[in-house]
C-alpha positions in Angstrom: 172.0 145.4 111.1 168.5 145.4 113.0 167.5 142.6 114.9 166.0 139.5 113.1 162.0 140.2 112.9 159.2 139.2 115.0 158.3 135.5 113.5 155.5 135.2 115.5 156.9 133.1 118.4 155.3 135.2 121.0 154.2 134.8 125.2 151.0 135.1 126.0 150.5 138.0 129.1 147.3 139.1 130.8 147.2 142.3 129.0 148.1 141.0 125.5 151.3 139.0 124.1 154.8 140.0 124.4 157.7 139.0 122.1 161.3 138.1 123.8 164.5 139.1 122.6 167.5 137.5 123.1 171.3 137.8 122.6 173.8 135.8 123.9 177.5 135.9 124.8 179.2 132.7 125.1 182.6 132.1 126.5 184.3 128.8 125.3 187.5 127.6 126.7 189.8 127.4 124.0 191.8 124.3 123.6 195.5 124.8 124.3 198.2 122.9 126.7 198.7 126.2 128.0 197.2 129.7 129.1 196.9 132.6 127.1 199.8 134.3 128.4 201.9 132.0 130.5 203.1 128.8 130.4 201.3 126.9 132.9 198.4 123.6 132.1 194.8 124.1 131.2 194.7 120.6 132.6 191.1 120.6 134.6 190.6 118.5 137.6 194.1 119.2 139.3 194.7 120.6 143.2 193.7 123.8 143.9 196.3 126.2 142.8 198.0 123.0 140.7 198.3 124.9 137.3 198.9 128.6 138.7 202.6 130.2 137.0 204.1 133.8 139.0 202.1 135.7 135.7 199.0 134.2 136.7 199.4 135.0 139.9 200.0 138.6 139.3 203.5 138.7 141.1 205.2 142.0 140.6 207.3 142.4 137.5 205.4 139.5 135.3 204.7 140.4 131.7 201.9 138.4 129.8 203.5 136.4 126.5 200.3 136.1 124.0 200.0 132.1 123.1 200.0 131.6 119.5 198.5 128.9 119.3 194.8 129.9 121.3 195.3 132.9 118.4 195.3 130.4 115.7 192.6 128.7 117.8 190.4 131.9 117.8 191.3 132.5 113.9 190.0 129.3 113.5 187.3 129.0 115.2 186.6 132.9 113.3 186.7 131.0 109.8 184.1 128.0 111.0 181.6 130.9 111.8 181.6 132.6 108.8 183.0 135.6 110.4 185.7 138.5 109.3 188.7 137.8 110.9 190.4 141.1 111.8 194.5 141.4 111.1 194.7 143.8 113.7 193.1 143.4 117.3 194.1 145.1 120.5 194.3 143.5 124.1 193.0 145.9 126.7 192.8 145.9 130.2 189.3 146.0 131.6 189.3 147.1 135.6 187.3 145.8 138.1 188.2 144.0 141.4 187.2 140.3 142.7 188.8 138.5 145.2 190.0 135.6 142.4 191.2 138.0 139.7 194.6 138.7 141.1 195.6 141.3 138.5 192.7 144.1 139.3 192.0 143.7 135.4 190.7 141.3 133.0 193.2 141.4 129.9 190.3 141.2 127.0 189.5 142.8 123.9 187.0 145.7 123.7 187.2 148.1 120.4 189.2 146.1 118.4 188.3 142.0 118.8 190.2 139.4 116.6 187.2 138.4 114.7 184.3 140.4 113.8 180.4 139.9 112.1 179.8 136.1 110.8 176.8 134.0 110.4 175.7 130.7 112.0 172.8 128.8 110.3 170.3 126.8 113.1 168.0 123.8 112.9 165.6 124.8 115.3 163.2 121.9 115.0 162.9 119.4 111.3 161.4 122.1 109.4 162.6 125.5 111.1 165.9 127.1 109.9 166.7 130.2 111.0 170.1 132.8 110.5 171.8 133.9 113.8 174.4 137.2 113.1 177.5 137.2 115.0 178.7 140.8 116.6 181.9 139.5 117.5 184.7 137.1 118.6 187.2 138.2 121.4 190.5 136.6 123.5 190.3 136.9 127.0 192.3 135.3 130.2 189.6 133.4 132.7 189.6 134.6 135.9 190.1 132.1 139.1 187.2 130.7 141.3 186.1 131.7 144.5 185.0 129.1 146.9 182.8 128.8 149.8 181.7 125.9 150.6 185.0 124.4 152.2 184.7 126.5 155.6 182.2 127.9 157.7 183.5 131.4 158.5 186.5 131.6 155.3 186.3 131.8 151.6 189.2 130.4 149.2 190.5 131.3 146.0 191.6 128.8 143.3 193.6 130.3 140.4 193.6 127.2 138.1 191.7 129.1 135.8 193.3 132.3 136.3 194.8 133.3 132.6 192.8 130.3 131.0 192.5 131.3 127.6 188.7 132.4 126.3 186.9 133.1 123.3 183.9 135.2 124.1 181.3 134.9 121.2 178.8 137.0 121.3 175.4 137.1 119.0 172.8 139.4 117.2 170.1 140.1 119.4 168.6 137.5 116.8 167.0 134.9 118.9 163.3 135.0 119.6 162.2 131.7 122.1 164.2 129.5 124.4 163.9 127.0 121.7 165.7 129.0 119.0 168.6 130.0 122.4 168.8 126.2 122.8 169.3 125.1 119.4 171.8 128.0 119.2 174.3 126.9 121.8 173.9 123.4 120.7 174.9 124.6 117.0 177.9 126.6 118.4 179.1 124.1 120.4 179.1 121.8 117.4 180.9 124.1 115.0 183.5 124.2 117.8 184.0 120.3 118.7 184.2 119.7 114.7 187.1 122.3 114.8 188.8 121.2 117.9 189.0 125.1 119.4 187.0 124.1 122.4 185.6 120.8 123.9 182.4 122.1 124.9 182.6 120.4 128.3 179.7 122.8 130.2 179.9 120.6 133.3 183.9 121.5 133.5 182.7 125.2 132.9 184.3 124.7 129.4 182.0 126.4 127.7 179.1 129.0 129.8 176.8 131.0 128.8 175.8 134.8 129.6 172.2 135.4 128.4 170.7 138.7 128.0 166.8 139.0 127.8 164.2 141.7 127.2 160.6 141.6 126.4 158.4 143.9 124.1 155.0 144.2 122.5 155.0 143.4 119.2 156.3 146.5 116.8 157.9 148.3 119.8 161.1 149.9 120.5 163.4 146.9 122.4 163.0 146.7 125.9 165.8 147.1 128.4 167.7 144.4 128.4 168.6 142.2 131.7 171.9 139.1 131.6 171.6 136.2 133.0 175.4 135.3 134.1 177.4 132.3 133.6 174.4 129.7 133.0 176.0 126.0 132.4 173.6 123.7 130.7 171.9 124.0 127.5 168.7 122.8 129.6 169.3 125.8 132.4 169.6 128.3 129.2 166.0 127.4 127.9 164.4 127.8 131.5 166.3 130.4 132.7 164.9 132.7 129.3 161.6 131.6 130.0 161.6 132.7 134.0 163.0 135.9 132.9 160.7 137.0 130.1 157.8 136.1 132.6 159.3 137.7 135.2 159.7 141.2 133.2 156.2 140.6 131.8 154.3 140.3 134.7 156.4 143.8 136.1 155.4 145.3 133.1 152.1 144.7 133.3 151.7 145.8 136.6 153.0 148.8 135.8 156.7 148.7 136.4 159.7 149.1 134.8 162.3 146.8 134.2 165.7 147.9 135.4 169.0 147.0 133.6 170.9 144.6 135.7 172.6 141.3 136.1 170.7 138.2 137.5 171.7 134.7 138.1 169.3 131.5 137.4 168.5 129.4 140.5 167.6 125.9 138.7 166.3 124.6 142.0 163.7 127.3 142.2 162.9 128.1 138.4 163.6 131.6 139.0 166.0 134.3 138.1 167.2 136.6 141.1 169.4 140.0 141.0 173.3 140.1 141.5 174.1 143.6 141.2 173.5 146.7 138.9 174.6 145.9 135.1 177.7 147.7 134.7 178.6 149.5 131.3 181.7 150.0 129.3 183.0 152.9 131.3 183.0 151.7 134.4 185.3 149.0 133.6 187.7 152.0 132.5 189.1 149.9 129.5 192.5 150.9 127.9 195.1 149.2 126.0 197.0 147.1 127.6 200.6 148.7 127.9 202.0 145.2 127.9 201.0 144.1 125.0 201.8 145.2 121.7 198.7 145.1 118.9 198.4 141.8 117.7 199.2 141.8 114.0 199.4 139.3 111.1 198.9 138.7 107.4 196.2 137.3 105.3 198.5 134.4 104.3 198.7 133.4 107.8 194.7 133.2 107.9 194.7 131.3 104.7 197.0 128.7 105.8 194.5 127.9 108.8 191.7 127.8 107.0 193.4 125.2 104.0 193.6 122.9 107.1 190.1 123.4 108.8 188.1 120.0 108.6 184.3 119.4 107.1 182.0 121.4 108.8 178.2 120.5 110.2 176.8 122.6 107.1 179.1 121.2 104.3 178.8 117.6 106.0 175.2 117.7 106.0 174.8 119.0 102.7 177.0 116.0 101.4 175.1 113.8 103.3 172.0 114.8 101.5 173.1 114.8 98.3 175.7 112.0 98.3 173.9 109.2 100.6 170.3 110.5 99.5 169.9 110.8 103.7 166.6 113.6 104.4 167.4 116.6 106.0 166.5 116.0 108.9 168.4 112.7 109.5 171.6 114.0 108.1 171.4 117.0 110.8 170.7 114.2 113.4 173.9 112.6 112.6 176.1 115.6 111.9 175.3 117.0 115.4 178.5 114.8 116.6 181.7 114.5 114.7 182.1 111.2 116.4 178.8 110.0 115.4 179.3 111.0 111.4 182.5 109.4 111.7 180.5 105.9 112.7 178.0 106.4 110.5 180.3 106.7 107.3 182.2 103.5 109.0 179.3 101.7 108.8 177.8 102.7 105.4 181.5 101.3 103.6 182.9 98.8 105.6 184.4 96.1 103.7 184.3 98.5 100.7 180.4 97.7 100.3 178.4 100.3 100.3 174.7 100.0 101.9 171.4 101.3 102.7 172.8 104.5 104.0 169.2 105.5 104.9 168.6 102.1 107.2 172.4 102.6 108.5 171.0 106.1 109.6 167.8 104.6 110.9 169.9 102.4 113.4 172.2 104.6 114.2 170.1 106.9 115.1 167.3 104.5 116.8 167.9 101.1 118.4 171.6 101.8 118.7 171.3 105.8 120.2 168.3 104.7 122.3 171.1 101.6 123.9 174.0 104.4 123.8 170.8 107.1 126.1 169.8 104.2 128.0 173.2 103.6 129.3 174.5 107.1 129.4 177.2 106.9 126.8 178.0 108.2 124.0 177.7 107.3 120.0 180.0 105.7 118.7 179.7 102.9 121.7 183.1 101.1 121.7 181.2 97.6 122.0 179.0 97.8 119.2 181.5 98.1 116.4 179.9 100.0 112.9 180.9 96.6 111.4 178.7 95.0 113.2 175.6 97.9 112.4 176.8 96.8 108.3 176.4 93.1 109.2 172.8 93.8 109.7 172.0 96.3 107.7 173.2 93.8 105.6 170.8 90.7 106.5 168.3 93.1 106.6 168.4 93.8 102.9 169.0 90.3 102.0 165.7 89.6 103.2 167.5 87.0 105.5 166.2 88.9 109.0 163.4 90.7 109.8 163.5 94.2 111.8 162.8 92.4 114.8 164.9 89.7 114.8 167.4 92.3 113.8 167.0 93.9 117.7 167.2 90.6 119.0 170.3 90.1 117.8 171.5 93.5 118.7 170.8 92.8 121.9 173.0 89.4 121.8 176.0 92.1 120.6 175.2 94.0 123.3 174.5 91.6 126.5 175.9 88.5 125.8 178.9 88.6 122.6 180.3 91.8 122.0 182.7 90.5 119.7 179.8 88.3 117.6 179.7 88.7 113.9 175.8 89.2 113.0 176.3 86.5 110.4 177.5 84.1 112.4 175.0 85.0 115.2 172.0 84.6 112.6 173.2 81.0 111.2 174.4 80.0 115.1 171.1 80.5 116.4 168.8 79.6 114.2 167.2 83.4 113.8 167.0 83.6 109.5 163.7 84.3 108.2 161.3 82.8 107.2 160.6 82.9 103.7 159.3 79.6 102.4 155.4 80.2 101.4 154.1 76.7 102.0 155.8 77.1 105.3 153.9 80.5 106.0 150.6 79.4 104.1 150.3 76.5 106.3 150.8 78.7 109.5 148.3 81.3 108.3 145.7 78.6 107.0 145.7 77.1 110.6 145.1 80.5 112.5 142.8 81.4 110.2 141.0 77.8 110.9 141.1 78.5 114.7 139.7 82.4 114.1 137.1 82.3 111.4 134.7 84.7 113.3 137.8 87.5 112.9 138.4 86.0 109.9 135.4 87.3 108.3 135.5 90.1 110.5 138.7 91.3 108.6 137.0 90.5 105.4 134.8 93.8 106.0 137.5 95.7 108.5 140.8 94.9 106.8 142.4 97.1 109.9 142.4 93.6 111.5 144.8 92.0 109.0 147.3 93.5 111.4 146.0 90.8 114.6 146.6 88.1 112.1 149.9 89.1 110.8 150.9 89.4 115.0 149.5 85.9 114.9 151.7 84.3 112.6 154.6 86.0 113.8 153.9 84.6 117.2 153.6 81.3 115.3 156.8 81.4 113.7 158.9 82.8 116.4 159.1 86.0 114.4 160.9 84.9 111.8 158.3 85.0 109.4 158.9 87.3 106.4 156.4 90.6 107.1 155.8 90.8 103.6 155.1 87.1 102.7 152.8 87.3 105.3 150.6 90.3 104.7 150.7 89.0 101.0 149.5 85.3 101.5 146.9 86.7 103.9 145.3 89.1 101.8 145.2 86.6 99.0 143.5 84.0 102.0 140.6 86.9 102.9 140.5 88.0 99.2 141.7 91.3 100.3 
């Protein structure tokens, strides 16, 4: 399969324009109680050297026992992405030395992975869909973490990762901007929250990123490539592409050449800088691993996993569309989160009513995300209950409140009775609308009394009908209905 065509997304150089091409191999921490070969907790945050068993350590005469359940994990996750899953994969040993990889060797998977080509579909902006190919999906044991900020003249080792189970994910070199990388990861990581076969915690190191870059002029050969190692933020991903492609740009301009190697982003700098010559697949001397027998197992195993998978981002956002009329865009706003769908759907049908879905959506997504951003938490927010989104959703659409009387009484939820019933609130404090006309007339006849150069101003400009309606709604307190009050006041300036 070639990689995805040029689609014009290309960086502007002093000698002409350069296209970036990008792959990327993700490596997501599967979840499991325990590692991928021993018996000791994944639990993160624990003492150094807390969740460390004699195979992790690589004490003499300790076999590796595979886990069954981060193989059903990485079967799983296989099935969410569309991919083949393979009923025959090999663990191999691939050799190179670091001070927190006890062993010598990574035990991974080279020529034969557990799952093999799939597809993952990516919103990269409202109206940009694109198709990114999946090479492959392998098990690997994590290695440990070396650490050097504890002592001025040592370096320790913590093996609480050591024999963590991985799934390495690795793409297409399908991905064209930093936009389409970001929107990638965030996808992934998604598909693999919805299926519970990795939290997707990148500030735990849950889920990092290698990211391998190269730039060409449009219709040429690729480029050599360069990887960007373990980069842990979907932020760092987008500026780490972009310092690298201008980096091999402006070498290539000058008359260089880029050399294949691994680099590491420095986010406090904005820059990319070299770790060491990019090693290829010989030099890590893979071979099976004598240890480990092939893993094998049937098509009805693989069918039994998949009759249990839940609703994925795709389906969920299909049946969003078509069942709730939500657009597009909206529904992939929601299904980003499982949480978040979850909360939506509470609030569309509690009490066995169903509502608006599209203003349920609309709060969801606005007033009550920009209170869940403004806070730093998450949606759902414990506090404000979906019942109490329904309640006024539902006053909205009686006509009983307006939109903005609607955020003030959010904000009572919020600061002051997190408990409250919007109802209640509404009747309590005197907040329901405004609806009587003689009521609203009588307001609009005496601003229009007080104003009658705008008045006749607005005649000619009726732009300005939008100072009067502020003026009434002042008046009132905002309670006024908004569209009583545009229609008495175009029938006032024979609008």
């Amino acid at each position: 399969m070639t990689p995805r065509e040029n689609p014009g997304k290309l960086i502007k150089g002093a000698t002409g324009s350069f296209e970036v091409v990008i792959g990327m191999e993700v490596h997501a921490q599967v979840t499991s109680k325990s590692k991928l070969f021993s018996g000791a907790s994944t639990e993160f945050g624990k003492d150094p050297n807390a969740n460390v068993s004699l195979v992790d350590a690589a004490m003499p005469g300790m076999l590796p026992v595979i886990n069954e359940e981060c193989v059903a994990q990485a079967v799983r996750t296989g099935l969410g992405l569309k991919a083949k899953i393979n009923l025959r994969s090999v663990f191999d040993r691939k050799n190179y030395f670091y001070p927190d990889l006890p062993q010598g060797y990574q035990i991974s998977q080279y020529k034969s992975p557990i799952v093999g080509e799939g597809t993952v579909t990516v919103d990269v902006s409202a109206d940009e869909q694109i198709e990114v190919g999946i090479e492959r999906l392998h098990l690997e044991q994590d290695a440990g973490k070396s650490l050097h900020d504890q002592s001025a003249t040592d370096s320790f080792v913590d093996l609480n990762r050591s024999g963590v189970a991985l799934m390495e994910i690795v793409s297409k070199p399908d991905l064209r901007s930093a936009d389409e990388a970001r929107a990638y990861v965030t996808k992934l990581r998604t598909i693999l929250r919805y299926l519970g076969t990795c939290d997707g915690n990148m500030d735990q190191g849950s889920l990092r990123a290698d990211v391998n870059v190269s730039v060409r002029r449009p219709g040429e050969p690729l480029g050599t490539r360069c990887e960007i190692k373990n980069v842990n933020s979907i932020r760092f991903i987008g500026q780490a592409i972009e310092a690298e492609a201008r980096r091999q740009i402006a070498i290539i301009e000058d008359g260089g050449r880029i050399d294949q190697e691994t680099r590491l982003f420095d986010p406090g700098r904005g820059e990319t800088r070299s770790m060491r010559s990019k090693e290829e697949a010989h030099d890590y001397r893979y071979f099976p691993d004598p240890d480990l027998l092939p893993l094998e197992f049937d098509q009805a195993y693989v069918d039994a996993l998949a009759g249990y998978l839940p609703e994925l981002p795709d389906e969920k956002k299909a049946r969003f569309v078509r069942d709730y009329g939500l657009p597009p865009y909206d529904a992939g706003v929601l299904v980003a989160d499982k949480d978040t769908t979850d909360y939506f759907e509470a609030a569309v049908k509690h009490g066995g009513t169903k509502r608006d879905p599209k203003l349920v959506a609309n709060w969801i997504n606005g007033d009550v995300a920009a209170f869940a951003n403004s806070q730093g938490l998450p949606i759902p927010l414990t506090h404000i209950k979906p019942s109490q989104v329904a309640g006024i959703v539902d006053l909205i659409s009686e006509g009983a409140i307006s939109g903005k009387i609607a955020k003030d009484v959010l904000a009572i939820l919020i600061n002051e009775d997190k408990d409250g019933e919007p109802r209640a609130i509404v009747e309590a404090r005197s907040l329901k609308q405004v609806t009587d006309q003689g009521a609203i007339a009588a307001a609009i006849d005496a601003i229009i009394a007080a104003n009658g150069a705008k008045a006749e101003q607005a005649k000619a400009k009726p732009s300005m009908l939008g100072w009067f309606v502020g003026q009434v709604m002042r008046e009132t307190g905002g309670k006024a209905n908004p569209q009583t009050v545009n229609d008495i006041l175009k029938a006032k300036l024979g609008l």
